[in-house]
C-alpha positions as a Python dict, from the first residue, in 0.01 Angstrom:
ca = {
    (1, 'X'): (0, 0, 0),
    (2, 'X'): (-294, -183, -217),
    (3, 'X'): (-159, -315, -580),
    (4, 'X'): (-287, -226, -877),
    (5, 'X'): (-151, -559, -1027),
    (6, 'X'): (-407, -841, -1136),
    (7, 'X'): (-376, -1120, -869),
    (8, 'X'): (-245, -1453, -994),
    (9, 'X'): (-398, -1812, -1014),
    (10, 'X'): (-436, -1931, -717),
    (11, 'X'): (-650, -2298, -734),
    (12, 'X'): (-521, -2398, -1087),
    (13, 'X'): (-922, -2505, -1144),
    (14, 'X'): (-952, -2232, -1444),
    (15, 'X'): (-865, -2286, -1818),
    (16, 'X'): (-509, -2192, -1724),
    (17, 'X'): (-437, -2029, -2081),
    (18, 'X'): (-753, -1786, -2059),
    (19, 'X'): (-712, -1764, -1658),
    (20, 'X'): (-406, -1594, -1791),
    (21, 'X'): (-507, -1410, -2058),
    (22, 'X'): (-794, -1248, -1841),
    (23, 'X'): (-565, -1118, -1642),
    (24, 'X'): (-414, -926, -1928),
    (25, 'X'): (-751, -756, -1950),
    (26, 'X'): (-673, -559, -1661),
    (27, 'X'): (-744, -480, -1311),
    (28, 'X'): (-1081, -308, -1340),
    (29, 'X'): (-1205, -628, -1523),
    (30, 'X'): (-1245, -867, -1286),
    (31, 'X'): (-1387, -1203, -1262),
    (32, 'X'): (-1450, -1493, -1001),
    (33, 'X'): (-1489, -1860, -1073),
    (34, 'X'): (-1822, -1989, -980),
    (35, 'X'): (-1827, -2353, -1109),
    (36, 'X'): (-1877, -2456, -706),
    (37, 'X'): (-2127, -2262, -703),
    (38, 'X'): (-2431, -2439, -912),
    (39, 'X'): (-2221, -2666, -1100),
    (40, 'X'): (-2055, -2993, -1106),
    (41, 'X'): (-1731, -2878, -1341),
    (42, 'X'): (-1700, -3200, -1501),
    (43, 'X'): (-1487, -3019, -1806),
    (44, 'X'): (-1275, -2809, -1591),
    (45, 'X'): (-993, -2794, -1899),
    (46, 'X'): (-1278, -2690, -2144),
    (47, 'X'): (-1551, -2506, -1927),
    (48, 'X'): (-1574, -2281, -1661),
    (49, 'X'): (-1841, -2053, -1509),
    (50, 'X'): (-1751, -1666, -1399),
    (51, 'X'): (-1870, -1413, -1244),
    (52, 'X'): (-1737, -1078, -1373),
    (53, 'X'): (-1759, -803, -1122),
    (54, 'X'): (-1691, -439, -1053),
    (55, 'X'): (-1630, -260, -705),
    (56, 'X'): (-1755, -631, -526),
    (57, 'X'): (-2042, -676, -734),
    (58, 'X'): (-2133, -929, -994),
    (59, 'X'): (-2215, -766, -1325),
    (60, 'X'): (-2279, -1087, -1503),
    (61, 'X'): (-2252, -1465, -1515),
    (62, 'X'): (-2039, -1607, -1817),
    (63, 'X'): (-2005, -1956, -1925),
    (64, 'X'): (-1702, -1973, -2057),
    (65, 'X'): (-1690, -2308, -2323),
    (66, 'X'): (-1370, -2378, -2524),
    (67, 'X'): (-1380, -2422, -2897),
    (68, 'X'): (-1357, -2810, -2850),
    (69, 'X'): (-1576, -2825, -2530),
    (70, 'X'): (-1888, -2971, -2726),
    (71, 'X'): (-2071, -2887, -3057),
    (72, 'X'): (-2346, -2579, -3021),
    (73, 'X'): (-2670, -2839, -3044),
    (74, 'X'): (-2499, -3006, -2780),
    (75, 'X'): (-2459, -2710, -2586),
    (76, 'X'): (-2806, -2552, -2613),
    (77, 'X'): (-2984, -2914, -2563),
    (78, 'X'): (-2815, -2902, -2215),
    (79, 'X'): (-2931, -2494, -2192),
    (80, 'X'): (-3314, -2672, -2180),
    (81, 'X'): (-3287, -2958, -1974),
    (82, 'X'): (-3056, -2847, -1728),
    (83, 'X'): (-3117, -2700, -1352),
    (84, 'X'): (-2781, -2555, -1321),
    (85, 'X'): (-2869, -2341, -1647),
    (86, 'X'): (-3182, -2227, -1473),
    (87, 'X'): (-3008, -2139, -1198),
    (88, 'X'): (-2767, -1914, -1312),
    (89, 'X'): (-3042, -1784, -1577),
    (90, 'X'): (-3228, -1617, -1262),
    (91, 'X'): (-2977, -1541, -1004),
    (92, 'X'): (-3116, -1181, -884),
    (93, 'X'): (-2853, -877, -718),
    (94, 'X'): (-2985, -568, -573),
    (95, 'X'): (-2898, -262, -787),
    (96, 'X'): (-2971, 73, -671),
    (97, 'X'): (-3215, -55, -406),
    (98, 'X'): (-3398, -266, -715),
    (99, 'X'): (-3367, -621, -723),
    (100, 'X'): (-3234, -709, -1124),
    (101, 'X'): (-3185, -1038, -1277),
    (102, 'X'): (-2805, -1090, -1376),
    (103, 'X'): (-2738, -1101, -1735),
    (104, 'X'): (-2608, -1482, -1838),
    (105, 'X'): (-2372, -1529, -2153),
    (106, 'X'): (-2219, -1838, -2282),
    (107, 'X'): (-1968, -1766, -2456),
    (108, 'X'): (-1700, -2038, -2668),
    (109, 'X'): (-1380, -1835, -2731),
    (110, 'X'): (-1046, -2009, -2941),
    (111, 'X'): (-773, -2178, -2781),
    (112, 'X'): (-534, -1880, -2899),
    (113, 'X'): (-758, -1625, -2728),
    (114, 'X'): (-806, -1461, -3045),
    (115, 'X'): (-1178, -1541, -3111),
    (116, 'X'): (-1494, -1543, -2890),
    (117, 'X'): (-1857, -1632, -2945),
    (118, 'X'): (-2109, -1480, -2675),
    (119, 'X'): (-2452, -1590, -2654),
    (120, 'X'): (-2697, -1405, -2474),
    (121, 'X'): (-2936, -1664, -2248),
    (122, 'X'): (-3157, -1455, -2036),
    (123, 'X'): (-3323, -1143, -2132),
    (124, 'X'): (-3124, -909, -1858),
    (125, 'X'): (-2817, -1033, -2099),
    (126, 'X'): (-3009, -954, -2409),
    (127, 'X'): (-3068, -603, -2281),
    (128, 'X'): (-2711, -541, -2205),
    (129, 'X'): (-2548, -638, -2551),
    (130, 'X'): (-2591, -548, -2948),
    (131, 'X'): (-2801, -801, -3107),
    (132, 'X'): (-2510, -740, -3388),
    (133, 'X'): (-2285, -912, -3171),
    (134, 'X'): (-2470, -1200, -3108),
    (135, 'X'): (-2377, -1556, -3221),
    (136, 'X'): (-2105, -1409, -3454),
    (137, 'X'): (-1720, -1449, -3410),
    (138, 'X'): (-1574, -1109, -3223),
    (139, 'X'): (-1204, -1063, -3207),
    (140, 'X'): (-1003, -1013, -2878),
    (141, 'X'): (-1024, -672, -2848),
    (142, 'X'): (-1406, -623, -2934),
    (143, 'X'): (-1469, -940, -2638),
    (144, 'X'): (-1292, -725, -2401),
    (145, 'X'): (-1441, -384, -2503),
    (146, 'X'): (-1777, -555, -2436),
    (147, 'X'): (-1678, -685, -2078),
    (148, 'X'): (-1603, -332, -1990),
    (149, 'X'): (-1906, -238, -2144),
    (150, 'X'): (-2050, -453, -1867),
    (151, 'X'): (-1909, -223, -1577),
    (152, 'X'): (-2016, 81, -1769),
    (153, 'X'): (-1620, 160, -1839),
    (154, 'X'): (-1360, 224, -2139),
    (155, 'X'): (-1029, -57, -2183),
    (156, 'X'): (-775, 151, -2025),
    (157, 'X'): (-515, 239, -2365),
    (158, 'X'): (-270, 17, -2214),
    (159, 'X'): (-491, -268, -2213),
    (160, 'X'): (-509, -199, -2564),
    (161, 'X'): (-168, -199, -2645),
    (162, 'X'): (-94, -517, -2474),
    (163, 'X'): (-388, -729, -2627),
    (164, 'X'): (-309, -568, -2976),
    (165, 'X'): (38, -618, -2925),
    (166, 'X'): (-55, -1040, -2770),
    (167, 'X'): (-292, -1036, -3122),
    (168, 'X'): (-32, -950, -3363),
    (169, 'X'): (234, -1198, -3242),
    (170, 'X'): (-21, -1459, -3196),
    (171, 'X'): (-118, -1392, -3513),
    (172, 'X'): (275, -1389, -3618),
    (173, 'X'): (410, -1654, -3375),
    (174, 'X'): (90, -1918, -3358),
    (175, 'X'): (235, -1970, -2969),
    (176, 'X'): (52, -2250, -2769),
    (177, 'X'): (86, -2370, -2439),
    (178, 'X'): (405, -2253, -2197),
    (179, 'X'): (486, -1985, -2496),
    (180, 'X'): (159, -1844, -2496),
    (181, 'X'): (174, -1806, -2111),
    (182, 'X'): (523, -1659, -2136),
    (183, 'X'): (411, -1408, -2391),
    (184, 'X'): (116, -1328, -2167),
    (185, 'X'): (364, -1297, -1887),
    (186, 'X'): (620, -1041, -2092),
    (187, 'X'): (283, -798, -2218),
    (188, 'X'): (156, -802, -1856),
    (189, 'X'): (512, -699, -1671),
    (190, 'X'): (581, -492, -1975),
    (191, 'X'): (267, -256, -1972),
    (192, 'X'): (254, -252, -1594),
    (193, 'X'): (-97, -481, -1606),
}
């Protein structure tokens, strides 16, 4: 019988706190690591590169950069001069028979999970998200609400209740490290995720 559970970590490669905390986000919002892909992952702790997918195919390519991963200047200088940016900027997937460029975000998030920052790169990403929510600071709950929005679904209500209820205490608690993780732990066994 398949599980409707989100798998676990298997490489230990990921951010291990948001590795986690995606997987609070539930099981029809899945992602892949990529950084083999295109990239040398020099930052591995601060940076990663995903692919979030639905039903076996990619949706959209998101570099995910930690708050302390690099200033912005820093981080668009490398946007300009860098072949693994083009890269991912143009990968193409066939959509309905049509070949369509895959939207690209960067996006910096907190190290509480509480805050993320998406920046739309190429114009299939531009296309696919409010030009209100670019560049500004979104809270947990709007970041996942727009990765769903990215497989044309709604955040299941229990999804909601556990990263409200993960917000609050965070919020309450200011957990890091192994109690963060544990908390994630409790909300995902707790709300069946």
């Amino acid at each position: 019988m398949k599980s409707n559970k989100v798998k676990e970590e298997r490489s230990g490669w990921r951010d291990s706190d948001y590795s986690e905390l995606h997987r609070l986000f539930g099981w029809n919002c899945p992602m892949t690591d990529i950084d083999q892909l295109v990239t040398n992952a020099v930052e591995p702790e601060t940076s990663s590169t995903f692919a979030e997918y639905d039903h076996a195919r990619a949706v959209a390519v998101i570099e995910l950069k930690r708050e302390d991963a690099g200033s912005l200047q820093e981080l668009r200088t490398r946007f300009h001069t860098s072949a693994n940016y083009r890269v991912l900027s143009n990968i193409r997937v066939e959509s309905s028979g049509k070949c369509m460029l895959l939207p690209f975000y960067q996006v910096r998030y907190g190290r509480n999970g509480r805050w993320y920052n998406v920046t739309p790169i190429n114009e299939s990403a531009k296309e696919r998200i409010e030009e209100s929510l670019w560049n500004v600071q979104l809270d947990l709950i709007t970041y996942v609400e727009f990765l769903y929005h990215l497989r044309g679904r709604s955040v299941p209500k229990k999804v909601l209740k556990a990263l409200n209820e993960y917000d609050e205490k965070m919020k309450e608690w200011k957990l890091t490290g192994e109690g963060k993780i544990a908390l994630i732990r409790s909300l995902k066994e707790e709300y069946k995720i």
